[in-house]
N, CA, C and O atoms as CSV, one atom per row, in Angstrom:
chain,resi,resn,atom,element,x,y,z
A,1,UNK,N,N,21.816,12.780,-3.653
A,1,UNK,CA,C,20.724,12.905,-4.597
A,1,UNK,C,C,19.740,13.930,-4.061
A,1,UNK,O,O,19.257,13.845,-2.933
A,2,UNK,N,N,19.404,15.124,-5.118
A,2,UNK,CA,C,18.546,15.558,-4.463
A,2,UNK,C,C,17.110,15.774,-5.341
A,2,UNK,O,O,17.326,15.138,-6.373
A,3,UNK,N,N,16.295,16.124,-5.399
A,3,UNK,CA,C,14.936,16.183,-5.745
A,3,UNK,C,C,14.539,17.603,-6.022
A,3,UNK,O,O,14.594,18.527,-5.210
A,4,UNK,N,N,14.140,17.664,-7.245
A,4,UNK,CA,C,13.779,19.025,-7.834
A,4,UNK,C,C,12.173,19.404,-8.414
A,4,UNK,O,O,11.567,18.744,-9.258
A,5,UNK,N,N,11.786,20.357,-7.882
A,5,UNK,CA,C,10.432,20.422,-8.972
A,5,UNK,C,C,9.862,20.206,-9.762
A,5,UNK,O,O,8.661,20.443,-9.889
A,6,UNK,N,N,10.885,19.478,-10.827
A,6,UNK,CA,C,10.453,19.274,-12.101
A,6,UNK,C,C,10.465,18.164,-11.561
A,6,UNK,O,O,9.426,17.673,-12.003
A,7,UNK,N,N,10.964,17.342,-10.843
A,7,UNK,CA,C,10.607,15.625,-10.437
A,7,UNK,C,C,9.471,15.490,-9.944
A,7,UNK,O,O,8.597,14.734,-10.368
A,8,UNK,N,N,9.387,16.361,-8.823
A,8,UNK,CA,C,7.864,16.344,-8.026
A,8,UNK,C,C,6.873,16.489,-9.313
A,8,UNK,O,O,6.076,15.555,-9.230
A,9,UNK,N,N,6.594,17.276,-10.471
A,9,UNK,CA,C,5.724,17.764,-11.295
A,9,UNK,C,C,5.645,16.386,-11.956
A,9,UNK,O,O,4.570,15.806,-12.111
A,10,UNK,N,N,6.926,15.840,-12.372
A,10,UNK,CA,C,6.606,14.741,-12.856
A,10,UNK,C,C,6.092,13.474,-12.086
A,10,UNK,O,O,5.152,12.864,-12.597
A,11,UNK,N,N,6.444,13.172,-11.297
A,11,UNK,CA,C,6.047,12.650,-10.166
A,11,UNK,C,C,4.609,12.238,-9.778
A,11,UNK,O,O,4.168,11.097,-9.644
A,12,UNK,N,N,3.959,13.455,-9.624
A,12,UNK,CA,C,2.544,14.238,-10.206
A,12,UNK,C,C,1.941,13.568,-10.912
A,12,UNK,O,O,0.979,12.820,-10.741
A,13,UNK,N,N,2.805,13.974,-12.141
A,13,UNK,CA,C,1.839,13.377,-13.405
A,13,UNK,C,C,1.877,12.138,-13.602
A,13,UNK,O,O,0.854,11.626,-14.056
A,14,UNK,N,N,3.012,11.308,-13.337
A,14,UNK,CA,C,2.761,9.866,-13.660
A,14,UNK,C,C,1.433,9.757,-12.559
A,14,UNK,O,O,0.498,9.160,-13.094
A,15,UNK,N,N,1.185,10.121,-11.388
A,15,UNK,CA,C,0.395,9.357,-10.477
A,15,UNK,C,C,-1.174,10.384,-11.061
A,15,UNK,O,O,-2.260,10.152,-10.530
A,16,UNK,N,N,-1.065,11.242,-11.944
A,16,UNK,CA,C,-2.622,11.588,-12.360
A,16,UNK,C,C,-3.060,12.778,-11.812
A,16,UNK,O,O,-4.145,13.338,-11.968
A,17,UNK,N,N,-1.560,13.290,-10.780
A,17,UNK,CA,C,-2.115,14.653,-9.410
A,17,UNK,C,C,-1.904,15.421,-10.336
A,17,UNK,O,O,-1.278,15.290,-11.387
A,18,UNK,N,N,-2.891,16.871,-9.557
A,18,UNK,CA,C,-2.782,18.120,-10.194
A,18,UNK,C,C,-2.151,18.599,-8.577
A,18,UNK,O,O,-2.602,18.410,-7.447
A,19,UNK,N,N,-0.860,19.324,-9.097
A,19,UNK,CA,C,-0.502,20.236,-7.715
A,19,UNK,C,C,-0.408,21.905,-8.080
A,19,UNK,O,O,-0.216,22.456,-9.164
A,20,UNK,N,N,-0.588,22.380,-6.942
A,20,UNK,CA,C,-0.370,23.795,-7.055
A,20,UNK,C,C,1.318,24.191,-6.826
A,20,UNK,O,O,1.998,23.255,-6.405
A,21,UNK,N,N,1.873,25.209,-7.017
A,21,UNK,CA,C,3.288,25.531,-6.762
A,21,UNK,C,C,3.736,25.483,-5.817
A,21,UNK,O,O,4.902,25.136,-5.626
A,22,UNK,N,N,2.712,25.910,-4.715
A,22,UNK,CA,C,3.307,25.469,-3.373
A,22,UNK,C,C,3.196,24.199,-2.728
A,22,UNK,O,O,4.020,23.880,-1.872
A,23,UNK,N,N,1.900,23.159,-3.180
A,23,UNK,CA,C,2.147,22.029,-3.028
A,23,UNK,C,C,3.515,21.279,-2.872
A,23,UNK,O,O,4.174,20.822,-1.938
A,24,UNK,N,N,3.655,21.397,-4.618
A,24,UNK,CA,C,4.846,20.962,-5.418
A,24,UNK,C,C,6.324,21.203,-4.132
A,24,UNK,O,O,6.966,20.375,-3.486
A,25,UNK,N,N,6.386,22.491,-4.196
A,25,UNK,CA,C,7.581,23.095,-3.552
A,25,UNK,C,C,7.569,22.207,-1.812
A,25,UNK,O,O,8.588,21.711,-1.331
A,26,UNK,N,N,6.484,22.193,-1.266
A,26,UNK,CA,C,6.549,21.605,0.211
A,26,UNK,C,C,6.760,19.723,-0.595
A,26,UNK,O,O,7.499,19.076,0.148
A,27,UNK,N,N,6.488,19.237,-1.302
A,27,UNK,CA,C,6.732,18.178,-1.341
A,27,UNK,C,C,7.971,17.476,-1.897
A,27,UNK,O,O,8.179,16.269,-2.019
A,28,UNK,N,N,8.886,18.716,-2.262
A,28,UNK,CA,C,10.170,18.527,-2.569
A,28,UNK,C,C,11.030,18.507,-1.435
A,28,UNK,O,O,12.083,17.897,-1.249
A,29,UNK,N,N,10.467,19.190,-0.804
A,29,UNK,CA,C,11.311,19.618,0.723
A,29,UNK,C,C,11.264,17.923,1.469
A,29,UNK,O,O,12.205,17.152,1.656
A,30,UNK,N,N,9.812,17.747,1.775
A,30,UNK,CA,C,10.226,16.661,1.982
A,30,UNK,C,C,10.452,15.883,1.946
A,30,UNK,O,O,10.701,15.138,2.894
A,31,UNK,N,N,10.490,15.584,0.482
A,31,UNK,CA,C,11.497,13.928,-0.391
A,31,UNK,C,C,12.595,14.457,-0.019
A,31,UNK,O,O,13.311,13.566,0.436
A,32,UNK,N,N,13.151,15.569,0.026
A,32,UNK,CA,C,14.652,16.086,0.305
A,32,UNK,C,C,14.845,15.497,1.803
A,32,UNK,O,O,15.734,14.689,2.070
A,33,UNK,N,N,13.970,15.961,2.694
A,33,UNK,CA,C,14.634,15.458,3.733
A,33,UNK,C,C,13.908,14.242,3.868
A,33,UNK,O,O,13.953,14.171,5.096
A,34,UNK,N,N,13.374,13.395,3.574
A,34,UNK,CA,C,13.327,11.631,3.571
A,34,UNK,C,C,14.806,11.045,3.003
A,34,UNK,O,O,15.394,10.096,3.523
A,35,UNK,N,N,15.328,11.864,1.735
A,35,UNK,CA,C,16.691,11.139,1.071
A,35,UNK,C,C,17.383,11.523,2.330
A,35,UNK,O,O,17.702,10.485,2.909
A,36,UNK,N,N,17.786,12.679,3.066
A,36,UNK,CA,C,18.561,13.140,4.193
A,36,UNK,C,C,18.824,12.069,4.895
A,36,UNK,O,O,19.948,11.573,4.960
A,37,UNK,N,N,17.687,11.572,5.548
A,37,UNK,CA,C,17.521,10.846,6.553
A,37,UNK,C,C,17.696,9.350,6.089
A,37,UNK,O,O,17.924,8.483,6.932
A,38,UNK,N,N,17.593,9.054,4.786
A,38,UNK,CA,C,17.842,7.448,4.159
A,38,UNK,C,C,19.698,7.403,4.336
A,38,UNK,O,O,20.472,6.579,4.825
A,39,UNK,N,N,19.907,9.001,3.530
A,39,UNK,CA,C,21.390,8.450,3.809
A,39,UNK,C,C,22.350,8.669,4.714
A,39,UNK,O,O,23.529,8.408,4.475
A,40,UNK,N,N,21.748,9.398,6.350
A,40,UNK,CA,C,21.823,9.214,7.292
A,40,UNK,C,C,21.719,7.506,7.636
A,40,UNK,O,O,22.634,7.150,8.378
A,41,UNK,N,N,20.954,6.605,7.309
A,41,UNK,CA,C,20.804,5.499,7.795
A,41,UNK,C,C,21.764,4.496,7.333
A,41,UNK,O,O,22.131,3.558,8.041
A,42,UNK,N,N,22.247,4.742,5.907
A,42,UNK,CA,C,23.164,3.792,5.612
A,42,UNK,C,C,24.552,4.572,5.935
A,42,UNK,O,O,25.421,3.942,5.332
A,43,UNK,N,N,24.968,5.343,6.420
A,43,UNK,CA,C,26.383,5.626,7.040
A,43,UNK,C,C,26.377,4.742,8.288
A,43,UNK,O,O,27.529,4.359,8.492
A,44,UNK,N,N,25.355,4.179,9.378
A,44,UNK,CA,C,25.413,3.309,9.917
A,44,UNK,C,C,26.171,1.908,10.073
A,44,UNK,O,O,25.485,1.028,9.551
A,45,UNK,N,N,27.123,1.508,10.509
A,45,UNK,CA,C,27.247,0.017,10.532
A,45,UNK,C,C,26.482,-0.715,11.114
A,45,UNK,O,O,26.354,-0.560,12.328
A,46,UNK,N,N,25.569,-1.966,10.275
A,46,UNK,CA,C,24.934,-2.959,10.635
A,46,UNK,C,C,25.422,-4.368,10.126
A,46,UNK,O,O,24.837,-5.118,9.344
A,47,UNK,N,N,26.339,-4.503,10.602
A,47,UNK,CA,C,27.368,-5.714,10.095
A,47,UNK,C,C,26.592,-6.362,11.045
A,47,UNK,O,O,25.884,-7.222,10.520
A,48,UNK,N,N,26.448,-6.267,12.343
A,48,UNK,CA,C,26.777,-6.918,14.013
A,48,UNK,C,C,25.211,-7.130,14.346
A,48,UNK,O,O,24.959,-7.500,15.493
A,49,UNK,N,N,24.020,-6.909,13.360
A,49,UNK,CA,C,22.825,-6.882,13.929
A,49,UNK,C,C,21.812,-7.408,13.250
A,49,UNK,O,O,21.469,-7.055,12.122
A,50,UNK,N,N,21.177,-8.487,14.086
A,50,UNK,CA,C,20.731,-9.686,12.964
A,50,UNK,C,C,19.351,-9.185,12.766
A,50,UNK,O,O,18.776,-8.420,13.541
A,51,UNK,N,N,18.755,-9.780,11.428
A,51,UNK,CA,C,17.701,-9.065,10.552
A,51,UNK,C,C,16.691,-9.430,11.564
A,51,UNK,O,O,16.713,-10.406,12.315
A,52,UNK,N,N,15.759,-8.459,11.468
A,52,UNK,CA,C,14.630,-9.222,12.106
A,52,UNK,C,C,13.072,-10.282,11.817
A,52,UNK,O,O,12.494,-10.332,10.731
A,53,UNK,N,N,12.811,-10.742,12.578
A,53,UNK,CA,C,11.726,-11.348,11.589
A,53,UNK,C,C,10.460,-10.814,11.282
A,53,UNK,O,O,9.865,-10.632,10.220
A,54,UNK,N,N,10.209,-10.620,12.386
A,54,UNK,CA,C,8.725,-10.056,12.371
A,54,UNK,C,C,9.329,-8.523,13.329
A,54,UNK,O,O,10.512,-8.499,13.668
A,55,UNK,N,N,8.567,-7.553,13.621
A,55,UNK,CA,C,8.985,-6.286,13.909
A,55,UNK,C,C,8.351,-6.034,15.461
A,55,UNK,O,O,8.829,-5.144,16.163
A,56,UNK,N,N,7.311,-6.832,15.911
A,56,UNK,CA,C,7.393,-7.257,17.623
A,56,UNK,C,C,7.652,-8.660,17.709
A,56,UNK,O,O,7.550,-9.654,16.990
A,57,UNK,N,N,8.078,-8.324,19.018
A,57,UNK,CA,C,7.986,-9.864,19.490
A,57,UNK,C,C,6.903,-10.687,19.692
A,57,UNK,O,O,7.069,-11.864,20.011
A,58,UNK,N,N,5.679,-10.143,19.523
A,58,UNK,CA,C,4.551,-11.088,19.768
A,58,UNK,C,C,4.467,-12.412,18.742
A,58,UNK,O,O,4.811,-12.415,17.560
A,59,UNK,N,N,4.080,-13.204,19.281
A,59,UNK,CA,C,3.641,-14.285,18.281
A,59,UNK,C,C,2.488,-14.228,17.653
A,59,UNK,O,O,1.509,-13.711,18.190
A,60,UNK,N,N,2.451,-14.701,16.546
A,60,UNK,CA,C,2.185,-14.878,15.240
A,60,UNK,C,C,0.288,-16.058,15.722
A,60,UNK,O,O,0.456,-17.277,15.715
A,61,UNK,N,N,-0.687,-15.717,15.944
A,61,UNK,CA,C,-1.580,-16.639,16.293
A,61,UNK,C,C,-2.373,-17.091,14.776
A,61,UNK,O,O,-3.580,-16.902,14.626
A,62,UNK,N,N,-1.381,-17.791,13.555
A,62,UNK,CA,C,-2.267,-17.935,12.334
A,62,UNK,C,C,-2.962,-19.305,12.565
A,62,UNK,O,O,-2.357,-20.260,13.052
A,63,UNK,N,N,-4.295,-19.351,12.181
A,63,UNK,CA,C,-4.835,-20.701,12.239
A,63,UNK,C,C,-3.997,-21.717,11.574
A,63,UNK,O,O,-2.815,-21.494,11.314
A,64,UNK,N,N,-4.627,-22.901,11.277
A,64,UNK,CA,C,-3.730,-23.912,10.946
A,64,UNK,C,C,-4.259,-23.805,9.334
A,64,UNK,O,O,-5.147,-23.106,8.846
A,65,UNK,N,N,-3.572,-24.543,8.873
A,65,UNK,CA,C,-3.872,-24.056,7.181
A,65,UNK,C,C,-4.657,-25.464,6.585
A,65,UNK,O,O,-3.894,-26.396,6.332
A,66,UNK,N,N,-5.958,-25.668,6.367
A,66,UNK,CA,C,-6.651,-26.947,6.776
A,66,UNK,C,C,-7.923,-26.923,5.587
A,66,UNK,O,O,-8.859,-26.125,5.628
A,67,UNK,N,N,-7.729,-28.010,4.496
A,67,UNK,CA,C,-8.971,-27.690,3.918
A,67,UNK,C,C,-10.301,-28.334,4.514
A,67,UNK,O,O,-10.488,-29.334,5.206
A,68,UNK,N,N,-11.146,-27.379,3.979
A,68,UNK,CA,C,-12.164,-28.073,4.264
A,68,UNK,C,C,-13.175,-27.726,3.092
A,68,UNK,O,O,-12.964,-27.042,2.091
A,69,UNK,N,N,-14.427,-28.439,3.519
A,69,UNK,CA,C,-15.416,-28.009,2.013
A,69,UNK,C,C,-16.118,-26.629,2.031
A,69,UNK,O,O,-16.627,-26.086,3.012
A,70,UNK,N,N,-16.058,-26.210,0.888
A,70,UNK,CA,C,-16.147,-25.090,0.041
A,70,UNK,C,C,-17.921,-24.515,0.584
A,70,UNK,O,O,-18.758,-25.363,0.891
A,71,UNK,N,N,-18.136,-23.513,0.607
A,71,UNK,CA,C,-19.553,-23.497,1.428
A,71,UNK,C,C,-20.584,-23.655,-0.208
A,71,UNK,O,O,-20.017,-23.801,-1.290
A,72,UNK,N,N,-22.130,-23.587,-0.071
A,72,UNK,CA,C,-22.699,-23.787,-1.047
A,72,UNK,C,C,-22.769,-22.585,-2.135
A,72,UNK,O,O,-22.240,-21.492,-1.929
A,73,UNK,N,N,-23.412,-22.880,-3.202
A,73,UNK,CA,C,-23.605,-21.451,-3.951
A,73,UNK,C,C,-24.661,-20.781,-3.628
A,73,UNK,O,O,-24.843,-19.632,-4.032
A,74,UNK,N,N,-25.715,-21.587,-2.648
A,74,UNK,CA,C,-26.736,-20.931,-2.096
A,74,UNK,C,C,-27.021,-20.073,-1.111
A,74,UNK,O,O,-27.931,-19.263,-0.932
A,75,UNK,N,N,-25.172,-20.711,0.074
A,75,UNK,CA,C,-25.075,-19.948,0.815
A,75,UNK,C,C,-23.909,-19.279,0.192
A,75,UNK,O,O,-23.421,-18.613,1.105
A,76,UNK,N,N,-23.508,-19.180,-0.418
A,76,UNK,CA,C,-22.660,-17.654,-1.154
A,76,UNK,C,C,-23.510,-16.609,-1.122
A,76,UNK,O,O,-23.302,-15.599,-0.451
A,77,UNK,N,N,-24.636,-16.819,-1.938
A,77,UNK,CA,C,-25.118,-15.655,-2.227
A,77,UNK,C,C,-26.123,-15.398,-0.704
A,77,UNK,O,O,-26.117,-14.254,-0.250
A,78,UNK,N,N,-26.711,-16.165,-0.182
A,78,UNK,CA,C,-27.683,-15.518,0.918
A,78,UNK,C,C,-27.185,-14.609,1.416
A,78,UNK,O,O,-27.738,-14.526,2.513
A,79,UNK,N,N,-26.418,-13.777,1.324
A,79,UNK,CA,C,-25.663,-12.723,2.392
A,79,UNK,C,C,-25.529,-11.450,1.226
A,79,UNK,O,O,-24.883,-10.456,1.557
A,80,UNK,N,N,-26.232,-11.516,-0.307
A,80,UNK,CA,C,-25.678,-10.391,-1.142
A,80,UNK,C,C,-26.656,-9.676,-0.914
A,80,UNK,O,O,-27.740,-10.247,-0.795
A,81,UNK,N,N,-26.600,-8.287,-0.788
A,81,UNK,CA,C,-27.267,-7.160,-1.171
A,81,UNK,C,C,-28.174,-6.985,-2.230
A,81,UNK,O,O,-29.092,-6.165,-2.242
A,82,UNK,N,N,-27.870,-7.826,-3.165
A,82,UNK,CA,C,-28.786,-7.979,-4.399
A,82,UNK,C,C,-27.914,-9.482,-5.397
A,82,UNK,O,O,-26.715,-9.494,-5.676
A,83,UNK,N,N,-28.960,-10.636,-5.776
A,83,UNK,CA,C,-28.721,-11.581,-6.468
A,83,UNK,C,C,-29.516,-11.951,-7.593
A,83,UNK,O,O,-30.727,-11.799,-7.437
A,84,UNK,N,N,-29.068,-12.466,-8.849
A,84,UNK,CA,C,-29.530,-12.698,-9.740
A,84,UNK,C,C,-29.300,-14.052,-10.264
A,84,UNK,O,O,-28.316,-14.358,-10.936
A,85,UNK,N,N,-30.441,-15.010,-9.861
A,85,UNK,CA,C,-30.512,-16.377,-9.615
A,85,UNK,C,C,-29.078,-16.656,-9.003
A,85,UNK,O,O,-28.999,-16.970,-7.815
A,86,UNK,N,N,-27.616,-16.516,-10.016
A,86,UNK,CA,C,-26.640,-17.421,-9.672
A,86,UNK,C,C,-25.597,-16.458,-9.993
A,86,UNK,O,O,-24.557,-16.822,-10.543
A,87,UNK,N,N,-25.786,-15.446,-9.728
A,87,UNK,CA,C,-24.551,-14.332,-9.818
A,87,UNK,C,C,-24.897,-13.388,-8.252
A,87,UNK,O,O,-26.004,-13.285,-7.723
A,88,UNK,N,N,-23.947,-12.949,-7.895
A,88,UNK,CA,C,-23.925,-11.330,-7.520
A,88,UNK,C,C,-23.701,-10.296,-8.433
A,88,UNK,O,O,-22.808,-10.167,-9.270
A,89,UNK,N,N,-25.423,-8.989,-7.912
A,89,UNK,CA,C,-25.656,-8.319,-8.834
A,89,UNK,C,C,-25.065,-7.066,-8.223
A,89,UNK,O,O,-25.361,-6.747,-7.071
A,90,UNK,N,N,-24.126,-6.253,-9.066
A,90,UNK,CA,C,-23.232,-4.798,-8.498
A,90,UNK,C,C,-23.396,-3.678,-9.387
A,90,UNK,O,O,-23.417,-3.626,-10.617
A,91,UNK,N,N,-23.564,-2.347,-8.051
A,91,UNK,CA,C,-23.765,-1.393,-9.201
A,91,UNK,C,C,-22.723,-1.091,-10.436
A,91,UNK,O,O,-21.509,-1.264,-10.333
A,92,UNK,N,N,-23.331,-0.648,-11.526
A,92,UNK,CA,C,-22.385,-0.387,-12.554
A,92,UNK,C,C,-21.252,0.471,-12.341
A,92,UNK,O,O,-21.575,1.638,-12.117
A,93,UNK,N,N,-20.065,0.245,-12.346
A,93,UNK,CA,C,-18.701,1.340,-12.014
A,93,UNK,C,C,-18.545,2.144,-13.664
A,93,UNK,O,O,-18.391,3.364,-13.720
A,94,UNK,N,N,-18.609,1.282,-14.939
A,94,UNK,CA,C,-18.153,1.879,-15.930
A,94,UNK,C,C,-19.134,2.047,-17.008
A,94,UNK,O,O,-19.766,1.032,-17.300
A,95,UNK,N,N,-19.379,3.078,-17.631
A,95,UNK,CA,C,-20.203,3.693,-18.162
A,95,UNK,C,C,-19.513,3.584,-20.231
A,95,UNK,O,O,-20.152,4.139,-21.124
């Protein structure tokens, strides 16, 4: 499989980018060689090699999973930047 300009362009556009030609062109190159190297990886045999779980060996230190009570709504908000009696107040994003 290989990857052509007109994929990258489209590519592009689903995600909203504007690219220039040479953008475009260096980013074909290297989806080209990412597929290279993917199907470099599956010519591999991994019959003999068990999945892994986590990707170091360190252990995992998650607390214990434990309810407890819910903090107040008074102390929710003591920590906002700005409150309005019983909301958090945020700047406007949409116009």
């Amino acid at each position: 499989m290989s990857v052509t300009k007109e994929d990258v362009q489209y590519m592009a556009h689903l995600a909203r980018l504007q690219l220039e030609d040479e953008q475009a062109e260096g980013l074909k190159q290297d989806m080209n060689k990412i597929l290279g190297y993917i199907d470099k990886l599956e010519q591999l045999d991994t019959s003999d090699v068990e999945p892994l779980e986590h990707v170091t060996d360190q252990p995992t230190n998650l607390r214990k999973d434990e309810a407890k009570e819910p903090i107040s709504h008074d102390d929710a908000l003591k920590n906002a930047p700005d409150a309005d009696s019983d909301y958090f107040r945020v700047p406007r994003v949409i116009e």
